[in-house]
N, CA, C and O atoms as CSV, one atom per row, in Angstrom:
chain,resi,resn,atom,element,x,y,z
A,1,UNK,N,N,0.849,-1.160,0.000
A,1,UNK,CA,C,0.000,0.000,0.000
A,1,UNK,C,C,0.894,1.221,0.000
A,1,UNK,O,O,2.012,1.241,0.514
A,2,UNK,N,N,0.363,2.154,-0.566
A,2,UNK,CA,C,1.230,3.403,-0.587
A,2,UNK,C,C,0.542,4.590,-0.468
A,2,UNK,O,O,-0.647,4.517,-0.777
A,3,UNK,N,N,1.030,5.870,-0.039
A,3,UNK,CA,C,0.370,7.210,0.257
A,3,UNK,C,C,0.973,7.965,-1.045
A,3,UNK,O,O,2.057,7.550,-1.455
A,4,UNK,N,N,0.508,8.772,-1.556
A,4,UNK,CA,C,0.702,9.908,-2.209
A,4,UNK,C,C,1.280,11.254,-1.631
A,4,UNK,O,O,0.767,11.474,-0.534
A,5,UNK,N,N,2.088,12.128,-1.970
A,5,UNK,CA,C,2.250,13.540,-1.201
A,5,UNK,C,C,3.393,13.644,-2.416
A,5,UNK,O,O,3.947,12.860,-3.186
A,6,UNK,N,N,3.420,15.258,-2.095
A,6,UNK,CA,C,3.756,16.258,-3.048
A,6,UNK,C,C,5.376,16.931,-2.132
A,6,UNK,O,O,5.569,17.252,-0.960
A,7,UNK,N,N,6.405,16.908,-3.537
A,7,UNK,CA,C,7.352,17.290,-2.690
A,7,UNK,C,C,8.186,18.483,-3.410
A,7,UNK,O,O,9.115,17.790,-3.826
A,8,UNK,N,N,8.442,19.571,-3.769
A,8,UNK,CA,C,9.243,20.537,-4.280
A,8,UNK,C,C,8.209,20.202,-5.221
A,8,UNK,O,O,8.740,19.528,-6.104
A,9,UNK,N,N,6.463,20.419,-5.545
A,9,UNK,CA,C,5.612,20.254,-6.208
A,9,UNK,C,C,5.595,19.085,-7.120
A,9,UNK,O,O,4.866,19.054,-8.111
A,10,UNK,N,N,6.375,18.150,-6.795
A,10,UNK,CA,C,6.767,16.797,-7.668
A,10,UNK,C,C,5.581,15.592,-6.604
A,10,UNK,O,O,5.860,15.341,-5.432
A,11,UNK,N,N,4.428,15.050,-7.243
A,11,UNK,CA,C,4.193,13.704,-6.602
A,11,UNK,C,C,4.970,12.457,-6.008
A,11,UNK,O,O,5.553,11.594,-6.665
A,12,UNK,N,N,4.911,12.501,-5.278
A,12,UNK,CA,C,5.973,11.086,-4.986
A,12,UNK,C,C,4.915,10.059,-4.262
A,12,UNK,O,O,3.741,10.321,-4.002
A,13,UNK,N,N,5.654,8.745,-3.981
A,13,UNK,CA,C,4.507,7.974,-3.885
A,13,UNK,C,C,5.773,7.193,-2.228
A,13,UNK,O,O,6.985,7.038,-2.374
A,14,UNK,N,N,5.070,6.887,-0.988
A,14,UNK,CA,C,5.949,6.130,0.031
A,14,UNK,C,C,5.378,5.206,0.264
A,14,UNK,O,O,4.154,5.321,0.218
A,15,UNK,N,N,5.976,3.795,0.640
A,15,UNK,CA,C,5.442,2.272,1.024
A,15,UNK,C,C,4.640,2.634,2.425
A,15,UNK,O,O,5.367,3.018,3.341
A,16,UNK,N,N,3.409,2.564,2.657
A,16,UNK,CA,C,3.033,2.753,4.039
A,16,UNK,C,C,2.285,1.503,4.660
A,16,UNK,O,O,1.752,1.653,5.759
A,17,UNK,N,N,2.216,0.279,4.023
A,17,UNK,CA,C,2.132,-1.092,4.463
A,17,UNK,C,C,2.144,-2.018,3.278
A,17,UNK,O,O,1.881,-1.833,2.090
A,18,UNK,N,N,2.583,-3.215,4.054
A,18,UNK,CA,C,2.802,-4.562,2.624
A,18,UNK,C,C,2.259,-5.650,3.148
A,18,UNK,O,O,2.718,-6.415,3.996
A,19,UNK,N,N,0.920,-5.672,2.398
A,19,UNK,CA,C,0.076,-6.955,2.927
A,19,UNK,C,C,0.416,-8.284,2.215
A,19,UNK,O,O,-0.403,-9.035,1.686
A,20,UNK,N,N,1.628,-8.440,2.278
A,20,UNK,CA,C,2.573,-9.951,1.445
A,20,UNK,C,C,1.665,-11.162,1.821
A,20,UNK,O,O,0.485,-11.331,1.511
A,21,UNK,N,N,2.400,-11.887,2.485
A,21,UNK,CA,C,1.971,-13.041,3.224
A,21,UNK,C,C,1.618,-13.347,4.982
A,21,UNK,O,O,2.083,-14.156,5.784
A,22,UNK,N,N,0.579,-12.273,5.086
A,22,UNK,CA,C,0.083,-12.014,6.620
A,22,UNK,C,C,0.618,-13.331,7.525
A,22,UNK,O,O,0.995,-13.237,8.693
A,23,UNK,N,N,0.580,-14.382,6.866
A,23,UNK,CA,C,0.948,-15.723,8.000
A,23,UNK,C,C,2.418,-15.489,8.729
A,23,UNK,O,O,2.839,-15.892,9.813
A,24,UNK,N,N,3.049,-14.646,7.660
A,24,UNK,CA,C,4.499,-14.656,7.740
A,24,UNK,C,C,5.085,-13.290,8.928
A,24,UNK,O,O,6.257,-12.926,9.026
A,25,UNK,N,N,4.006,-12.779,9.654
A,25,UNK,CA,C,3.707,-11.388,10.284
A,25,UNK,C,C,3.755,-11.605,11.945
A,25,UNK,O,O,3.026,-12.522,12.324
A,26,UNK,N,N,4.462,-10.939,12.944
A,26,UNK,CA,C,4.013,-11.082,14.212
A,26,UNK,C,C,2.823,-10.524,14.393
A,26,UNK,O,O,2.068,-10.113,13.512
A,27,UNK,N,N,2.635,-10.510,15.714
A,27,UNK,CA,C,1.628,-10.095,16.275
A,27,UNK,C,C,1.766,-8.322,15.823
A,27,UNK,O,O,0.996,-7.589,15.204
A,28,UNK,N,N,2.834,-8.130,16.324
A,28,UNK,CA,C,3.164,-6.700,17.058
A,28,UNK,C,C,3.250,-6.280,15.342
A,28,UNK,O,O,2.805,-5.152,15.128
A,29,UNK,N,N,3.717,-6.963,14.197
A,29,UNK,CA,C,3.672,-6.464,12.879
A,29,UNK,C,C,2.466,-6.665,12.746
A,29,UNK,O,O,2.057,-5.683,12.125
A,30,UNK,N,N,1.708,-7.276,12.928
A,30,UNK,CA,C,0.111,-6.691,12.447
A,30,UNK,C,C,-0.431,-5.403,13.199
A,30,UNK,O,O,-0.902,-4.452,12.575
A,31,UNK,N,N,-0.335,-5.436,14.568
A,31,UNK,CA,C,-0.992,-4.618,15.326
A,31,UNK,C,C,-0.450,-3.360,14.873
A,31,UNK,O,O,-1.156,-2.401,15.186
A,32,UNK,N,N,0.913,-2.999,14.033
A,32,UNK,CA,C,1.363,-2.052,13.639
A,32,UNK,C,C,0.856,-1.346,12.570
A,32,UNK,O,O,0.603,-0.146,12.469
A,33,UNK,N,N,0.735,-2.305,11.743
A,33,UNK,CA,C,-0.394,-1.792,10.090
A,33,UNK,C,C,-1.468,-1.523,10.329
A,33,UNK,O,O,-1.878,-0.578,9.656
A,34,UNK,N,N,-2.615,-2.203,11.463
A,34,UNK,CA,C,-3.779,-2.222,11.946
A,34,UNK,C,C,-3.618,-0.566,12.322
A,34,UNK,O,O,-4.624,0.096,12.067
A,35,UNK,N,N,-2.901,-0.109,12.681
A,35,UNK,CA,C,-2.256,1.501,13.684
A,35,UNK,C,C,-2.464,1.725,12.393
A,35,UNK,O,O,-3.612,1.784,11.953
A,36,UNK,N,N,-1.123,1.919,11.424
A,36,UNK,CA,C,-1.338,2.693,10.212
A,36,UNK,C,C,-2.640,2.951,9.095
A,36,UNK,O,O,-2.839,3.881,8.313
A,37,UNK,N,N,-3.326,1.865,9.347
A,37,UNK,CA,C,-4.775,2.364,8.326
A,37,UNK,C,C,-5.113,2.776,9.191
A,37,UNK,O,O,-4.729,3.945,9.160
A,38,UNK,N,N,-5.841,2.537,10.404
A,38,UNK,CA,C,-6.436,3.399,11.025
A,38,UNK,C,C,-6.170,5.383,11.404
A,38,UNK,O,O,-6.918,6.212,11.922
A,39,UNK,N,N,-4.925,5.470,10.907
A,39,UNK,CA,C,-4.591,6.649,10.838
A,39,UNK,C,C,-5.494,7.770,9.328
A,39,UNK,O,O,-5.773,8.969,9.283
A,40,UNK,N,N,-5.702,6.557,8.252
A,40,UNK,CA,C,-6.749,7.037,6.966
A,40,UNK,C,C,-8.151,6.891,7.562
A,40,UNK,O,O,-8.975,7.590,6.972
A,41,UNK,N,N,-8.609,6.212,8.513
A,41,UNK,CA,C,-9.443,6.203,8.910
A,41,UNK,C,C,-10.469,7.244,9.771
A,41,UNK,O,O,-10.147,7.226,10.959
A,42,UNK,N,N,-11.256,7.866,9.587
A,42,UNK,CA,C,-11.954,9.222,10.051
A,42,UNK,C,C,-12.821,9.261,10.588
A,42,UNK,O,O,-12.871,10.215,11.364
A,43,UNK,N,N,-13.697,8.591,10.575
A,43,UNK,CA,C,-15.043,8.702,11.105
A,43,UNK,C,C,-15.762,7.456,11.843
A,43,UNK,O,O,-16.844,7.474,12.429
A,44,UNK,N,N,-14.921,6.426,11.670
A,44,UNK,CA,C,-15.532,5.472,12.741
A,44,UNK,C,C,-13.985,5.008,13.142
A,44,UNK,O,O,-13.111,5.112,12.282
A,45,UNK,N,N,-13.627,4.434,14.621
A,45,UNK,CA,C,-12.625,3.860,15.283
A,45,UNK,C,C,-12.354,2.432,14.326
A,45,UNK,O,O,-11.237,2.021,14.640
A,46,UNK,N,N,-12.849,1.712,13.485
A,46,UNK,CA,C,-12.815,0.523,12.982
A,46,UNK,C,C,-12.509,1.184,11.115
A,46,UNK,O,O,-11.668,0.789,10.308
A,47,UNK,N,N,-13.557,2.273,10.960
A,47,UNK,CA,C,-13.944,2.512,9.571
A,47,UNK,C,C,-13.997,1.864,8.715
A,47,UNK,O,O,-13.565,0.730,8.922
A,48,UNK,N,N,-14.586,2.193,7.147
A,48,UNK,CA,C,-15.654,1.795,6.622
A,48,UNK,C,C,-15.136,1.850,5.175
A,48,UNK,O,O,-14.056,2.440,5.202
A,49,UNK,N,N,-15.458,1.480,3.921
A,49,UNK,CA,C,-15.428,1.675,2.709
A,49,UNK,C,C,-15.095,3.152,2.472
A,49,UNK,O,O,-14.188,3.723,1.868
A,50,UNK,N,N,-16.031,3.511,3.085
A,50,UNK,CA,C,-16.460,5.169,2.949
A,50,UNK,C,C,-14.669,6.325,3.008
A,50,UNK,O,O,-14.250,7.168,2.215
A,51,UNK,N,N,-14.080,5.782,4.331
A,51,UNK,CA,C,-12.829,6.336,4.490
A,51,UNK,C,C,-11.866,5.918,3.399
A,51,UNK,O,O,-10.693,6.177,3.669
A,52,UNK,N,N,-11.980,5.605,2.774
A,52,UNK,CA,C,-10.717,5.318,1.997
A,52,UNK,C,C,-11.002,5.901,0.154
A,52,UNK,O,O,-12.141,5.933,-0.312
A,53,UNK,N,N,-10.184,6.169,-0.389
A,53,UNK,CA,C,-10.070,7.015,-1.586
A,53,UNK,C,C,-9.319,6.104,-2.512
A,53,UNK,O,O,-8.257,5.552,-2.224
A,54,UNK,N,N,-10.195,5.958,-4.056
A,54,UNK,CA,C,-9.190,4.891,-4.689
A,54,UNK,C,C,-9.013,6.111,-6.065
A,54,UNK,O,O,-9.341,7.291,-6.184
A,55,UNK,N,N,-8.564,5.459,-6.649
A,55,UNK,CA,C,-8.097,7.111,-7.996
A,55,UNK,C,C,-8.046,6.056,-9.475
A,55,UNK,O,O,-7.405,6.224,-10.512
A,56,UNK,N,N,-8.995,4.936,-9.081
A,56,UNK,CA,C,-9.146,4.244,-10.354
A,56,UNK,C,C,-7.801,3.162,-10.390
A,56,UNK,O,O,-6.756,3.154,-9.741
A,57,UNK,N,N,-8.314,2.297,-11.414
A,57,UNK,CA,C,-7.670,1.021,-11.426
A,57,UNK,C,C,-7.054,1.081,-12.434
A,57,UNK,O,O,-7.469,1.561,-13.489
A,58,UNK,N,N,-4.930,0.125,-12.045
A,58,UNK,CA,C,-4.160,0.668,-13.379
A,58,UNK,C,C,-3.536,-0.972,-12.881
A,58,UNK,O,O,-3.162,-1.582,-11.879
A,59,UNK,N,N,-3.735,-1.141,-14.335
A,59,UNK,CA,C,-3.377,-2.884,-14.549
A,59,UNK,C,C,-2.030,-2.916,-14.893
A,59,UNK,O,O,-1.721,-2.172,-15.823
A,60,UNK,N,N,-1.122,-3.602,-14.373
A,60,UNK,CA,C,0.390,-3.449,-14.336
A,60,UNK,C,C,0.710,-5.229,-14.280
A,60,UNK,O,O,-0.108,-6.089,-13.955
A,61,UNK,N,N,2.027,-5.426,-14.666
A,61,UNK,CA,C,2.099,-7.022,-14.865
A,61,UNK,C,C,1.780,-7.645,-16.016
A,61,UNK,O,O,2.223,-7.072,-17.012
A,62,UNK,N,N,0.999,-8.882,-16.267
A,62,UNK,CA,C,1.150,-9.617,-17.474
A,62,UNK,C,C,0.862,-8.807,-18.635
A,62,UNK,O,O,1.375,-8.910,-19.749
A,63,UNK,N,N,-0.373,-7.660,-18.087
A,63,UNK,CA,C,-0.279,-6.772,-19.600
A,63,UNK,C,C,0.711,-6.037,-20.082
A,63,UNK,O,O,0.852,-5.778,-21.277
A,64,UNK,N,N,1.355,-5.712,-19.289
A,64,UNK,CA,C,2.219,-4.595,-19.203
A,64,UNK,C,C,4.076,-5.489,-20.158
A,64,UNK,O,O,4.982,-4.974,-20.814
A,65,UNK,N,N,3.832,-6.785,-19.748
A,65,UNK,CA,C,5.021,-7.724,-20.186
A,65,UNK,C,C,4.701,-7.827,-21.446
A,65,UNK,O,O,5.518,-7.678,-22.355
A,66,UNK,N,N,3.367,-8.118,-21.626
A,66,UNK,CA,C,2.432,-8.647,-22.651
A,66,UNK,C,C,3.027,-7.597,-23.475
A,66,UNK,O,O,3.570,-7.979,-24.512
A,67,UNK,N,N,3.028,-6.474,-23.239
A,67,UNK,CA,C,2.581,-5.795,-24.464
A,67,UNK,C,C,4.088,-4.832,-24.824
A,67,UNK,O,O,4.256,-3.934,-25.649
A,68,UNK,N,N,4.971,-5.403,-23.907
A,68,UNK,CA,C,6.632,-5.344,-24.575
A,68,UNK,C,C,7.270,-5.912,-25.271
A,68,UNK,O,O,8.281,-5.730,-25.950
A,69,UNK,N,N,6.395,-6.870,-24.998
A,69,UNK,CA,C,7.276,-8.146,-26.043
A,69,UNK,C,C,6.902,-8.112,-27.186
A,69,UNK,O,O,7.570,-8.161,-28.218
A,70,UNK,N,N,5.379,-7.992,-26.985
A,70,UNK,CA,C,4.545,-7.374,-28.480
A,70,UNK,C,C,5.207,-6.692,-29.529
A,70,UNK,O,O,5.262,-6.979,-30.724
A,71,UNK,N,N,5.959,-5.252,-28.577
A,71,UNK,CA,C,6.123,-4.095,-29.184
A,71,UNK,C,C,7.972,-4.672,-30.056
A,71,UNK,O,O,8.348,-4.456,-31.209
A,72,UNK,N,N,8.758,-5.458,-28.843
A,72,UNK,CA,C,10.145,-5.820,-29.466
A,72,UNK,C,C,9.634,-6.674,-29.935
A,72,UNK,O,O,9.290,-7.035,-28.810
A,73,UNK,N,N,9.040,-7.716,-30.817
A,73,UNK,CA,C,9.018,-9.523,-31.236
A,73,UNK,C,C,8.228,-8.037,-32.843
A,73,UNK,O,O,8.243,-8.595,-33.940
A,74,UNK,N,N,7.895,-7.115,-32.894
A,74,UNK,CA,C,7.127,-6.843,-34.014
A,74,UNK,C,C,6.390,-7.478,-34.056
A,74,UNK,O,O,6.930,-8.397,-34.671
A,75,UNK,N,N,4.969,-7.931,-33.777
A,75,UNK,CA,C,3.971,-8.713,-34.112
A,75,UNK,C,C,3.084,-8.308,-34.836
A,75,UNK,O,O,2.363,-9.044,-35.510
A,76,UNK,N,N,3.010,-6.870,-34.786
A,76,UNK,CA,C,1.877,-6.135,-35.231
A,76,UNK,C,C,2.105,-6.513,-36.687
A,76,UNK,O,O,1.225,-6.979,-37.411
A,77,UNK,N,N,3.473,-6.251,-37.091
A,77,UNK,CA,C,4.238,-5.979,-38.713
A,77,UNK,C,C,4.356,-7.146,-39.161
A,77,UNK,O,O,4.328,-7.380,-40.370
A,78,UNK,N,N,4.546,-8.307,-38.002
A,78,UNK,CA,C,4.492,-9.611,-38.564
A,78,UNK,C,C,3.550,-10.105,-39.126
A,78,UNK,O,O,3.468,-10.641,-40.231
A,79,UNK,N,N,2.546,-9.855,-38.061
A,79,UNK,CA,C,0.751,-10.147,-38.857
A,79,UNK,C,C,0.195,-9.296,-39.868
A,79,UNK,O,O,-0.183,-9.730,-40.957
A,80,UNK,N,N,0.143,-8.167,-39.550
A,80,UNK,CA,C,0.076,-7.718,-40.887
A,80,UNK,C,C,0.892,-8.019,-42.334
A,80,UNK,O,O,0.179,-8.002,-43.337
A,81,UNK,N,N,2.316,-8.291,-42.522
A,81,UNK,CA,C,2.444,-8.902,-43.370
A,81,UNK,C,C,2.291,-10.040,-43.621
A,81,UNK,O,O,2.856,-10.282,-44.688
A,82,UNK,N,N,1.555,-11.385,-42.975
A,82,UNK,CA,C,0.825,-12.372,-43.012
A,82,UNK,C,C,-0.497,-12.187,-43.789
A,82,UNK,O,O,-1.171,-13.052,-44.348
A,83,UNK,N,N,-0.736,-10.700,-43.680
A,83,UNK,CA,C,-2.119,-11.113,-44.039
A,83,UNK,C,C,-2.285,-10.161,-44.884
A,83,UNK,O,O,-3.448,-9.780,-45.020
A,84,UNK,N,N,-1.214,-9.481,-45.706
A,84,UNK,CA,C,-1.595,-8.897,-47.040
A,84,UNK,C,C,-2.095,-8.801,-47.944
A,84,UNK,O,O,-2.613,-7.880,-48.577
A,85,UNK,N,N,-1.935,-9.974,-48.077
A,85,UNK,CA,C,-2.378,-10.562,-49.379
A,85,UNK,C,C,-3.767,-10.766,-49.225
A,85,UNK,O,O,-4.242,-11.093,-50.313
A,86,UNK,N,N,-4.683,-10.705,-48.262
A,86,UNK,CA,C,-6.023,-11.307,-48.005
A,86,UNK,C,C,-6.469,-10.170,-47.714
A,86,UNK,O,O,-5.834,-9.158,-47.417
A,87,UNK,N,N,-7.669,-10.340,-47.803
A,87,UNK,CA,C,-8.861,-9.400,-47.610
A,87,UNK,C,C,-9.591,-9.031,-46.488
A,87,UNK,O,O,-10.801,-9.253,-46.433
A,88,UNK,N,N,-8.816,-8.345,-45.345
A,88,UNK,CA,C,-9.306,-8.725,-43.953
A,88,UNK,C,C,-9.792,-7.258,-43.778
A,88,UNK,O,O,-9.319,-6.218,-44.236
A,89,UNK,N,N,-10.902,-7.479,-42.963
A,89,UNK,CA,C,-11.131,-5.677,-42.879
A,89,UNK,C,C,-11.190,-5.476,-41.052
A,89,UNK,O,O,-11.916,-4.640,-40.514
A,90,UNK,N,N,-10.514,-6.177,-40.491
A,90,UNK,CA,C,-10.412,-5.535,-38.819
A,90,UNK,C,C,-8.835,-6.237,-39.108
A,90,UNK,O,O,-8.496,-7.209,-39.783
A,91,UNK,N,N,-7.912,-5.078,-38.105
A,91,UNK,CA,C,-7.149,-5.183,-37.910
A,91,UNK,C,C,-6.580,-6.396,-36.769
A,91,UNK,O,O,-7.026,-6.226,-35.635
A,92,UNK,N,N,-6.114,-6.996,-36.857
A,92,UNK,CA,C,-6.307,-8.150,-36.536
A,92,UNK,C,C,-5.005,-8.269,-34.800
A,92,UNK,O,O,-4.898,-8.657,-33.637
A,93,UNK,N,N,-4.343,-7.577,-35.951
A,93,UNK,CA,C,-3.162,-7.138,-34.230
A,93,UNK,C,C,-3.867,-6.367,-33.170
A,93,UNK,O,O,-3.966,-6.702,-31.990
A,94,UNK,N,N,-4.270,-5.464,-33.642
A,94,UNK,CA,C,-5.090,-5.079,-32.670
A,94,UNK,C,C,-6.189,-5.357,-32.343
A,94,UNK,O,O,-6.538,-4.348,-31.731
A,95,UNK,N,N,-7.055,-6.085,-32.323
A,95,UNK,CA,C,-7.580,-7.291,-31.609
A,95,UNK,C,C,-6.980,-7.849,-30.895
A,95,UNK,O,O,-7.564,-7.806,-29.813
A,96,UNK,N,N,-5.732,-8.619,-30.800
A,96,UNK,CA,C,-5.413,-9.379,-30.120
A,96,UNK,C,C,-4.271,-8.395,-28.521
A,96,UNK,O,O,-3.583,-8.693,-27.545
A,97,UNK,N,N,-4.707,-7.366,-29.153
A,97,UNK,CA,C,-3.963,-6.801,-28.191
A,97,UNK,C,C,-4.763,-5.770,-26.863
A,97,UNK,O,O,-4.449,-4.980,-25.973
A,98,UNK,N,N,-5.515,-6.174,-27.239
A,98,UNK,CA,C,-7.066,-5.338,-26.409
A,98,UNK,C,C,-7.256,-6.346,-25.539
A,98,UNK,O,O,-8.196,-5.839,-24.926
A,99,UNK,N,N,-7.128,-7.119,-25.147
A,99,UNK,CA,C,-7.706,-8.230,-23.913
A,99,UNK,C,C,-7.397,-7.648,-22.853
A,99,UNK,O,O,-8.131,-8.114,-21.982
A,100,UNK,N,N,-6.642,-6.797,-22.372
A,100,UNK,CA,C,-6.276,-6.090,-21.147
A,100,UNK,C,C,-6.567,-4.640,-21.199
A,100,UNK,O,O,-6.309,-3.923,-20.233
């Protein structure tokens, strides 16, 4: 998890908990993170959906690999010159590159 804040007007982003593998956690390391959300927390001692702020969802990982390898392997140029010669009327690379 991470906080947002602004520094010489530059965004920066700081680790403010890492919910890895909780099994792998003491006591006193949970009871510590339990402290830190509750610090975002405002209006109820436990709080709620309500307290917390999301800024939209950004998909990172297999698409993100996905679509490097894409860009170095040329696939787009590969398939398209596969399919010159034919009569295709949707672009066909891009199709396959929209799943994410």
């Amino acid at each position: 998890m991470v906080e947002s804040y602004r520094e010489n007007g530059k965004i920066k982003q700081r680790q403010v908990g890492n919910l890895g593998n909780i099994d792998l956690y003491s006591q006193e390391e949970i009871r510590r993170l339990i402290d830190k959300l509750r610090e975002f927390l405002h209006n109820d001692p436990y709080g709620t959906t309500q307290d917390l702020t999301t800024y939209g969802d950004k998909y990172y990982g297999i698409p993100y690999v996905v679509n490097v390898f894409w860009n170095r392997l040329g696939l787009t140029e590969f398939i398209n010159s596969l399919l010159k010669d034919r009569q295709v009327e949707v672009d066909v690379a891009l199709c396959t590159k929209t799943w994410y």
